[in-house]
N, CA, C and O atoms as CSV, one atom per row, in Angstrom:
chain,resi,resn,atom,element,x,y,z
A,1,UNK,N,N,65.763,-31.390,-26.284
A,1,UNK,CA,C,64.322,-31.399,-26.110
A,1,UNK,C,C,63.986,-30.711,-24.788
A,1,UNK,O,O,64.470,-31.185,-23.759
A,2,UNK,N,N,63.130,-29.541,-24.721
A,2,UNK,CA,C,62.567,-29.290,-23.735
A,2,UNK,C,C,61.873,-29.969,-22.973
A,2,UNK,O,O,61.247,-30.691,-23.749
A,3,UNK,N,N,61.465,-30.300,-21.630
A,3,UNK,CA,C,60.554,-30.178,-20.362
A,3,UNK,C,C,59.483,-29.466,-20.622
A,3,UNK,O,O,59.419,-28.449,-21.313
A,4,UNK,N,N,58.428,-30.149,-19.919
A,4,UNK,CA,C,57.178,-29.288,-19.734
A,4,UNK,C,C,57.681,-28.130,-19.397
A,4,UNK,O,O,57.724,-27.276,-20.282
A,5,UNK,N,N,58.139,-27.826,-18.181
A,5,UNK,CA,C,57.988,-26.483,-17.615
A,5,UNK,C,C,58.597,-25.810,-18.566
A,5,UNK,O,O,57.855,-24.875,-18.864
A,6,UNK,N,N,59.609,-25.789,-19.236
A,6,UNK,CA,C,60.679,-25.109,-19.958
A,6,UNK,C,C,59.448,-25.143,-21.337
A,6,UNK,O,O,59.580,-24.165,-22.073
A,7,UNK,N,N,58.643,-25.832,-21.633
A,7,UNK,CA,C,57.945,-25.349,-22.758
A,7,UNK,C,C,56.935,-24.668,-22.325
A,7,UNK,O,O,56.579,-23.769,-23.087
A,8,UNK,N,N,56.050,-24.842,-20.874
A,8,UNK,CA,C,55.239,-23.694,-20.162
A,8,UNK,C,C,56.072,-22.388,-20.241
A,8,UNK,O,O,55.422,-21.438,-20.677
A,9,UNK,N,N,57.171,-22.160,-19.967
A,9,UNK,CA,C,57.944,-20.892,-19.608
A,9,UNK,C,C,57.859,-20.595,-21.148
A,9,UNK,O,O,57.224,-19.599,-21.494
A,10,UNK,N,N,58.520,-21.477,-22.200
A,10,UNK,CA,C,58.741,-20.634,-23.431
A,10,UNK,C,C,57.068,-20.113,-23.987
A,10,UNK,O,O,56.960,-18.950,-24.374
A,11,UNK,N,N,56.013,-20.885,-23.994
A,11,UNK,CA,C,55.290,-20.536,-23.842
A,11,UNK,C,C,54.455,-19.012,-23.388
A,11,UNK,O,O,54.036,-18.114,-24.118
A,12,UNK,N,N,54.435,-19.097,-22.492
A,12,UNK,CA,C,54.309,-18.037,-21.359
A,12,UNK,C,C,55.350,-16.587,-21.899
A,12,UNK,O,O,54.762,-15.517,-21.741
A,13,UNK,N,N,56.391,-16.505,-22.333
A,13,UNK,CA,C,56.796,-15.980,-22.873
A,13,UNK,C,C,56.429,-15.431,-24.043
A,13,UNK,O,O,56.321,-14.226,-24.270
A,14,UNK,N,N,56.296,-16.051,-24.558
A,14,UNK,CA,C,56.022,-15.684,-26.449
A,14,UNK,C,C,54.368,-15.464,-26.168
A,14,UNK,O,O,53.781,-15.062,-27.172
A,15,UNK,N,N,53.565,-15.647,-25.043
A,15,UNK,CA,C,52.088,-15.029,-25.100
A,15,UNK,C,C,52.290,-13.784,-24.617
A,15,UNK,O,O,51.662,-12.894,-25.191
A,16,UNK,N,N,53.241,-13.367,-23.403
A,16,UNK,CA,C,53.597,-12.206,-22.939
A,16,UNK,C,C,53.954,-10.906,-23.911
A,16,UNK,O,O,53.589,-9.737,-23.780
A,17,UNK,N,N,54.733,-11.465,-24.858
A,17,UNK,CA,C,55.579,-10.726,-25.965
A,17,UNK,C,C,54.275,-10.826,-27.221
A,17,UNK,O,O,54.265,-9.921,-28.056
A,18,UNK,N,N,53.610,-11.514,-27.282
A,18,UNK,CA,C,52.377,-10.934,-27.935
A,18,UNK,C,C,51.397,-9.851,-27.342
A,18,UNK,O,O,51.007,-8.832,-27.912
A,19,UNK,N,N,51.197,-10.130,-26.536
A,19,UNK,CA,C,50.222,-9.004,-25.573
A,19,UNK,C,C,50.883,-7.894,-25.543
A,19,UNK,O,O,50.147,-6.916,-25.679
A,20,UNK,N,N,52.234,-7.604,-25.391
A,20,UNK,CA,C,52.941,-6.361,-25.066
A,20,UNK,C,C,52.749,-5.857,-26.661
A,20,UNK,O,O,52.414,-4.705,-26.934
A,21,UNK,N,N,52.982,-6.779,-27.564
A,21,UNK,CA,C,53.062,-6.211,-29.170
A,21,UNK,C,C,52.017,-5.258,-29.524
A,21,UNK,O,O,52.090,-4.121,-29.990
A,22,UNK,N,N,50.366,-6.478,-28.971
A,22,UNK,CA,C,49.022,-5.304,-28.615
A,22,UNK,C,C,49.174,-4.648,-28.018
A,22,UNK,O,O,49.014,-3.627,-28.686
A,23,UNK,N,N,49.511,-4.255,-26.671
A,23,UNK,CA,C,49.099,-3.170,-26.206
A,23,UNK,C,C,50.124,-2.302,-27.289
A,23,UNK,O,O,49.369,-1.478,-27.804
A,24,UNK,N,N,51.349,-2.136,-27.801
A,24,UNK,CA,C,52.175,-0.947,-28.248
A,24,UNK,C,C,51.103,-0.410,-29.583
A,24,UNK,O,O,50.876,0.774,-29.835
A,25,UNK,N,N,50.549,-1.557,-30.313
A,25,UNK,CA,C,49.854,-1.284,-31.290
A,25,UNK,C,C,48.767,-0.591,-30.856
A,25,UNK,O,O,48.527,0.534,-31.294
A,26,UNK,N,N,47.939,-1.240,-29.878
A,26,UNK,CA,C,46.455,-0.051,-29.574
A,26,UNK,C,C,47.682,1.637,-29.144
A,26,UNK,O,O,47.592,2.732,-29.699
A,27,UNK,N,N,48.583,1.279,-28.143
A,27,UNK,CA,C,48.683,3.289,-27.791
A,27,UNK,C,C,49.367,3.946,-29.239
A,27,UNK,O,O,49.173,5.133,-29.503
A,28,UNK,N,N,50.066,3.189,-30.019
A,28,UNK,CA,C,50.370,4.004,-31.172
A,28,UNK,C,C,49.057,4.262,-31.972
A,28,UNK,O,O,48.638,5.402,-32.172
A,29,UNK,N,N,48.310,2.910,-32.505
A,29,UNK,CA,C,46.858,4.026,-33.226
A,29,UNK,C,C,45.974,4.556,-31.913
A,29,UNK,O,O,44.800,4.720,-32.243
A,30,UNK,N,N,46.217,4.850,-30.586
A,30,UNK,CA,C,45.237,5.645,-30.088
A,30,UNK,C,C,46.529,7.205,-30.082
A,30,UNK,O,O,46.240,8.396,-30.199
A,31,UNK,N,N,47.513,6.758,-29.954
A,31,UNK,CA,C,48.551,8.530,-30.517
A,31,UNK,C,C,48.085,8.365,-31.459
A,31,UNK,O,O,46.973,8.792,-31.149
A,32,UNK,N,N,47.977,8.055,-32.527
A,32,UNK,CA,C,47.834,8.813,-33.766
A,32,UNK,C,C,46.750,9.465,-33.915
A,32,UNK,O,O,46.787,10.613,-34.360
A,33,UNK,N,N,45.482,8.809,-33.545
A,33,UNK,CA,C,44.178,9.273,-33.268
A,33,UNK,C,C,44.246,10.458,-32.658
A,33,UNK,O,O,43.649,11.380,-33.214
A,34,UNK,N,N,45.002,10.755,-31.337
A,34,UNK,CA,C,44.769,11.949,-30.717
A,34,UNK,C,C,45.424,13.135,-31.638
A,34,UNK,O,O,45.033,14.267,-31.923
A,35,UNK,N,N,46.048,12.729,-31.820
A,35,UNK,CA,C,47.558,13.332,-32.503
A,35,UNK,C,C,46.272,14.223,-34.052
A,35,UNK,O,O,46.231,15.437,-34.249
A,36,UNK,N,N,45.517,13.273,-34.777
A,36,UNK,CA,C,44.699,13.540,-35.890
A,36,UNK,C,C,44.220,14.761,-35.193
A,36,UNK,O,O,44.767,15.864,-35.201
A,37,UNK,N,N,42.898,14.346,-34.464
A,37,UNK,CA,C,42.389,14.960,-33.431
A,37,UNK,C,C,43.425,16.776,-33.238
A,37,UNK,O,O,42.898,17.840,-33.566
A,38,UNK,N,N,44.663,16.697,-32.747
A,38,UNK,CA,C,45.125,17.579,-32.508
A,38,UNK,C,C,45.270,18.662,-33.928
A,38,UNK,O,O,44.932,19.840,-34.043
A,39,UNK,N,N,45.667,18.083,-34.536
A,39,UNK,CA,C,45.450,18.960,-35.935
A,39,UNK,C,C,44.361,19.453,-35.903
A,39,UNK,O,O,44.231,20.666,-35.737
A,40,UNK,N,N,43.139,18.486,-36.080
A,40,UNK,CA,C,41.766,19.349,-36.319
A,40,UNK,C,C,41.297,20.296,-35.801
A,40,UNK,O,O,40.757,21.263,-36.339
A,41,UNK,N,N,41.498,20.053,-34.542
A,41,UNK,CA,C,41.959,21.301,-33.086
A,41,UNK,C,C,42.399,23.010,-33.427
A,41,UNK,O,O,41.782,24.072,-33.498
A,42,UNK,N,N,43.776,22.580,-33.576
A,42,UNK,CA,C,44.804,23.272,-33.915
A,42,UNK,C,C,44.218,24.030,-35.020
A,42,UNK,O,O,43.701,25.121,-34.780
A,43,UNK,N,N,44.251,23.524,-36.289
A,43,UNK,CA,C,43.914,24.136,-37.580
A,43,UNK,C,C,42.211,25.082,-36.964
A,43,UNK,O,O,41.975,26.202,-37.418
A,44,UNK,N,N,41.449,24.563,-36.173
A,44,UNK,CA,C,40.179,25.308,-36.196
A,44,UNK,C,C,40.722,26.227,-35.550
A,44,UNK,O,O,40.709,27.312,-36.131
A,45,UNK,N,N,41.586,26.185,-33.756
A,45,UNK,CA,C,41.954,27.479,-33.241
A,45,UNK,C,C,42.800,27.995,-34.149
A,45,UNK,O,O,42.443,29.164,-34.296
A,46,UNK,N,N,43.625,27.794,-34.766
A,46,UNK,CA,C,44.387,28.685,-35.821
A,46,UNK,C,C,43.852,29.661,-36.467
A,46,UNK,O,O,44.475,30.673,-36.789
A,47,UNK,N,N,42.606,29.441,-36.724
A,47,UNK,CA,C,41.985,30.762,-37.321
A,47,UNK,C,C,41.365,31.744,-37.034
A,47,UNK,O,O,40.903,32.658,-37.716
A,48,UNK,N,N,41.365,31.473,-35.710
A,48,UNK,CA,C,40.376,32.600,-34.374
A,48,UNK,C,C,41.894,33.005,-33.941
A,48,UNK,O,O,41.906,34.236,-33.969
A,49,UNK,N,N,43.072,32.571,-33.586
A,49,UNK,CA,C,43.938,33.166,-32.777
A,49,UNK,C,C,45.610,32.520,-32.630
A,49,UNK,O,O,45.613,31.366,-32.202
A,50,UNK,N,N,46.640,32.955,-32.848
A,50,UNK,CA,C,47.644,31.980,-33.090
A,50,UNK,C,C,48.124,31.271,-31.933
A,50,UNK,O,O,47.698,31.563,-30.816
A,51,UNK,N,N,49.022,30.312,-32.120
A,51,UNK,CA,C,49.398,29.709,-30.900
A,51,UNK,C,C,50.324,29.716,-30.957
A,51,UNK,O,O,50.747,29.517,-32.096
A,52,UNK,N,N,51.308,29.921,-29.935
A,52,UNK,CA,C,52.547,30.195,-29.626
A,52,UNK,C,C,53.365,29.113,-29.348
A,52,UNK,O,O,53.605,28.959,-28.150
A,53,UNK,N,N,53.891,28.272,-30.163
A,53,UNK,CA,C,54.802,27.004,-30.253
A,53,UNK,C,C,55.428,26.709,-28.622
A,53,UNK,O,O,55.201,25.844,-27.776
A,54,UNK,N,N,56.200,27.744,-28.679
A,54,UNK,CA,C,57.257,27.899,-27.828
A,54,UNK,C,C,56.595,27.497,-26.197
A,54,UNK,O,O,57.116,26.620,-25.509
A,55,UNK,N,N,55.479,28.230,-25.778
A,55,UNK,CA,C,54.854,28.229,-24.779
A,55,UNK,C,C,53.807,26.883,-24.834
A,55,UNK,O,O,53.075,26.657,-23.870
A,56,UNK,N,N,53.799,26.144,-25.851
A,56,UNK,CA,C,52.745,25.330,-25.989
A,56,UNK,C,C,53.899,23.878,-25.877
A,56,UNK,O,O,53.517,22.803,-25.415
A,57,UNK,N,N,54.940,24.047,-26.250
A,57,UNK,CA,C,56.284,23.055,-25.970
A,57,UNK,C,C,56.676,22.884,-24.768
A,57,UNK,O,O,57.102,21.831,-24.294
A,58,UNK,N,N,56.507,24.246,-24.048
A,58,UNK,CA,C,57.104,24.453,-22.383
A,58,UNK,C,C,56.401,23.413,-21.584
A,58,UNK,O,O,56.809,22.574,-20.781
A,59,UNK,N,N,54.397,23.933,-22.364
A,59,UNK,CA,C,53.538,23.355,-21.489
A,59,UNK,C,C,53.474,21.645,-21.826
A,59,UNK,O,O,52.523,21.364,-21.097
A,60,UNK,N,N,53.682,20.975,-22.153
A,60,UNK,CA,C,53.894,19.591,-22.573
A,60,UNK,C,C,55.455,18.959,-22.252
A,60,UNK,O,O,55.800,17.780,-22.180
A,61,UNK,N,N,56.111,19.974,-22.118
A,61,UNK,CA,C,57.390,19.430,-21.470
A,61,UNK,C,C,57.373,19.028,-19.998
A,61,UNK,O,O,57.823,18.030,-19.435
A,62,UNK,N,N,56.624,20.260,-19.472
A,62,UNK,CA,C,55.802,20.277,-18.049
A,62,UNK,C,C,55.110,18.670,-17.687
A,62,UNK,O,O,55.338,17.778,-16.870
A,63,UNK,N,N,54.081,18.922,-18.888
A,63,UNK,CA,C,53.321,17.524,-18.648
A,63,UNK,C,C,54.078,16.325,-18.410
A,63,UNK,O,O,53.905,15.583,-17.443
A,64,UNK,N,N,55.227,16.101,-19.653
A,64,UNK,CA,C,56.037,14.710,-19.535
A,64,UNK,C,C,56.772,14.577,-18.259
A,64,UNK,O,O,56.863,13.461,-17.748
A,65,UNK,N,N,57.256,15.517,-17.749
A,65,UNK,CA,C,58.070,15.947,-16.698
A,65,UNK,C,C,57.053,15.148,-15.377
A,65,UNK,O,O,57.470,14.327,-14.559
A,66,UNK,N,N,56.055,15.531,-15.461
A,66,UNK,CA,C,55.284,15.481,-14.072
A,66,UNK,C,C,54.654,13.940,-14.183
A,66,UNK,O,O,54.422,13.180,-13.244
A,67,UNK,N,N,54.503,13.770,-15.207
A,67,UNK,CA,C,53.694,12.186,-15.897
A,67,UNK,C,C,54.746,11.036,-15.473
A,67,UNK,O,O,54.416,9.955,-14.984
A,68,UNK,N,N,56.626,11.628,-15.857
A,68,UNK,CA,C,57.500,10.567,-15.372
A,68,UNK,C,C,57.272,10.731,-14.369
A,68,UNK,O,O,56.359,9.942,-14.128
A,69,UNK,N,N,57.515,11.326,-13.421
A,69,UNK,CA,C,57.752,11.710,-11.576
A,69,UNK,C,C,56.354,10.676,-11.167
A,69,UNK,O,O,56.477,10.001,-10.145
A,70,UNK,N,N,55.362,10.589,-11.771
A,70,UNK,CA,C,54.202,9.798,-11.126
A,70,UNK,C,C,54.634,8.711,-11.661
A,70,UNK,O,O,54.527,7.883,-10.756
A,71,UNK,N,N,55.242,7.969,-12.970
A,71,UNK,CA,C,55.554,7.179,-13.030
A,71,UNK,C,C,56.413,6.119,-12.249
A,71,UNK,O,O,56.159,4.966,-11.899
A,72,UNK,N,N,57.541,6.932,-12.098
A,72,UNK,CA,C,58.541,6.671,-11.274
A,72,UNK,C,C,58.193,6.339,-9.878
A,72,UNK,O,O,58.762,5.365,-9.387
A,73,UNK,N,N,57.232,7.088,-9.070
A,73,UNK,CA,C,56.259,6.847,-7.835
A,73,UNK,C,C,55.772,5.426,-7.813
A,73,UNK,O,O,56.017,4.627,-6.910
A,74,UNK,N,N,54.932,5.143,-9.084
A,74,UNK,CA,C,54.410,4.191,-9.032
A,74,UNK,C,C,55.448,2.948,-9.446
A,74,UNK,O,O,54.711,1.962,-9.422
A,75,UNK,N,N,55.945,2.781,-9.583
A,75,UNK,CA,C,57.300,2.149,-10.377
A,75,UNK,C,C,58.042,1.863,-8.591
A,75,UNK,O,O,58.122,0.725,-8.128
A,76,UNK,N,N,58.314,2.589,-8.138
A,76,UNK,CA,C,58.753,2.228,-6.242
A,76,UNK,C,C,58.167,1.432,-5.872
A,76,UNK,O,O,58.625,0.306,-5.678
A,77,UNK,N,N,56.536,1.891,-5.578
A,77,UNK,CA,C,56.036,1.694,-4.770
A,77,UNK,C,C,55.548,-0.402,-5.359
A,77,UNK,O,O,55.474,-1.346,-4.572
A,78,UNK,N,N,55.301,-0.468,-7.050
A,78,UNK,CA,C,55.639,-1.338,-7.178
A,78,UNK,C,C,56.618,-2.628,-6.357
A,78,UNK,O,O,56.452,-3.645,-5.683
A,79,UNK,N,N,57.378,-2.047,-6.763
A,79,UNK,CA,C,59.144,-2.333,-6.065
A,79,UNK,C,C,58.477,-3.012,-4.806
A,79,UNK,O,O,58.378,-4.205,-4.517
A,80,UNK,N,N,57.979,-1.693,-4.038
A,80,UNK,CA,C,58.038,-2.028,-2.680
A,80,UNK,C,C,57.041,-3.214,-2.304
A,80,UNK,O,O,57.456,-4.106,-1.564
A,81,UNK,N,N,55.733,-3.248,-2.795
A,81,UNK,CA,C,54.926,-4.271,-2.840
A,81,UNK,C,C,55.529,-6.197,-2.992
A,81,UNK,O,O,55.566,-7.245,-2.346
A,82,UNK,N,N,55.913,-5.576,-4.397
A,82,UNK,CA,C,56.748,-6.951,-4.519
A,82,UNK,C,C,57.744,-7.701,-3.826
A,82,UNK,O,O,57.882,-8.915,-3.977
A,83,UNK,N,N,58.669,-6.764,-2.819
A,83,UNK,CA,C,59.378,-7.070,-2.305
A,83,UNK,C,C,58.742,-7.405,-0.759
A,83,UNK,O,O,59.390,-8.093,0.030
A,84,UNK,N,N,57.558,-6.911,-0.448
A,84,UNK,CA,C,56.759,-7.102,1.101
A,84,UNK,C,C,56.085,-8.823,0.979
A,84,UNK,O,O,55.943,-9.619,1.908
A,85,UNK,N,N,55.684,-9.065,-0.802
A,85,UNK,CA,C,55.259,-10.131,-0.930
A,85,UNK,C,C,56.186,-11.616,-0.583
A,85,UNK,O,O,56.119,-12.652,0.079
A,86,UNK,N,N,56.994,-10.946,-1.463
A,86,UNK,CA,C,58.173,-12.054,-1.407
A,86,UNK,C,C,59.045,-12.389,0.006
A,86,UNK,O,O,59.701,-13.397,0.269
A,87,UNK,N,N,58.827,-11.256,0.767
A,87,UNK,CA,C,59.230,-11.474,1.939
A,87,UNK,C,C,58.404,-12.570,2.948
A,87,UNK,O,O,58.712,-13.461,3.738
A,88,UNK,N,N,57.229,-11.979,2.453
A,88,UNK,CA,C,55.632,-12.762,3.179
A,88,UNK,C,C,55.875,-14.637,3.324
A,88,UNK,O,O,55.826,-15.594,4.098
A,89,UNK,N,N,56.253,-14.054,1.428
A,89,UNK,CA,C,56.219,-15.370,1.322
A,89,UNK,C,C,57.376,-16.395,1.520
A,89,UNK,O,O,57.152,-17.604,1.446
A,90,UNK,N,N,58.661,-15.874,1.782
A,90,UNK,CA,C,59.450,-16.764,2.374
A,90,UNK,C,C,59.774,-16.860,3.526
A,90,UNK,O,O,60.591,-17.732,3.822
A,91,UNK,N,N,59.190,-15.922,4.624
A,91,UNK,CA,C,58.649,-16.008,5.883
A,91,UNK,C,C,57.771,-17.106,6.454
A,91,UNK,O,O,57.770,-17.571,7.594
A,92,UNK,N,N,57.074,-17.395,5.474
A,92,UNK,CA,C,55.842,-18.135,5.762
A,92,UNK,C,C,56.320,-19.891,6.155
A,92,UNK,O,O,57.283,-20.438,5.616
A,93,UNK,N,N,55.475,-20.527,7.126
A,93,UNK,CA,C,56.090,-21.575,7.218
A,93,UNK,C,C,55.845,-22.745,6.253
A,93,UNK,O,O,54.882,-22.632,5.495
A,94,UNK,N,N,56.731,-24.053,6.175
A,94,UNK,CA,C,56.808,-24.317,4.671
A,94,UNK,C,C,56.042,-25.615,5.379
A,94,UNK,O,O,56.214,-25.738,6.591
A,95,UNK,N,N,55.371,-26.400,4.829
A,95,UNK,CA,C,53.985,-27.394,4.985
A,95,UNK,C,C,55.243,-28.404,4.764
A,95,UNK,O,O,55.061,-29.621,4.740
């Protein structure tokens, strides 16, 4: 038999792992949406002028490329926050 806390934690858990389930569900139908979107795009410039795969792959490789590197930034600096907190806080004197 679990403990409160141990049923707060399992708790707390399984609401966490729901919320993460939503958010994956809203960015996959908001990709797909864009993604629709991009066809409709595509197919209208397609007929005024072609597009060049190759150079249009480069430029989105570019994008992911530069999108991780800010990720990763923010992902440190995370890091670093959390770790100034936790310091704070076991610095701090204990009542």
């Amino acid at each position: 038999m679990l403990g409160i806390q141990q049923e707060g934690a399992v708790m707390a858990v399984k609401q966490e792992t729901r919320l993460e389930d939503q958010v994956f569900d809203f960015v996959r139908e908001s990709e797909e949406s864009v993604l629709e979107a991009g066809r409709k795009l595509s197919k209208t410039i397609g007929e005024f002028m072609p597009i060049e795969v190759p150079a249009v792959r480069d430029l989105v490789a570019g994008i992911f490329d530069f999108t991780g590197e800010v990720l990763k930034t923010q992902r440190d600096f995370a890091r670093k926050v959390l770790d100034e907190a936790r310091t704070t806080v076991e610095a701090a004197p204990k009542s």
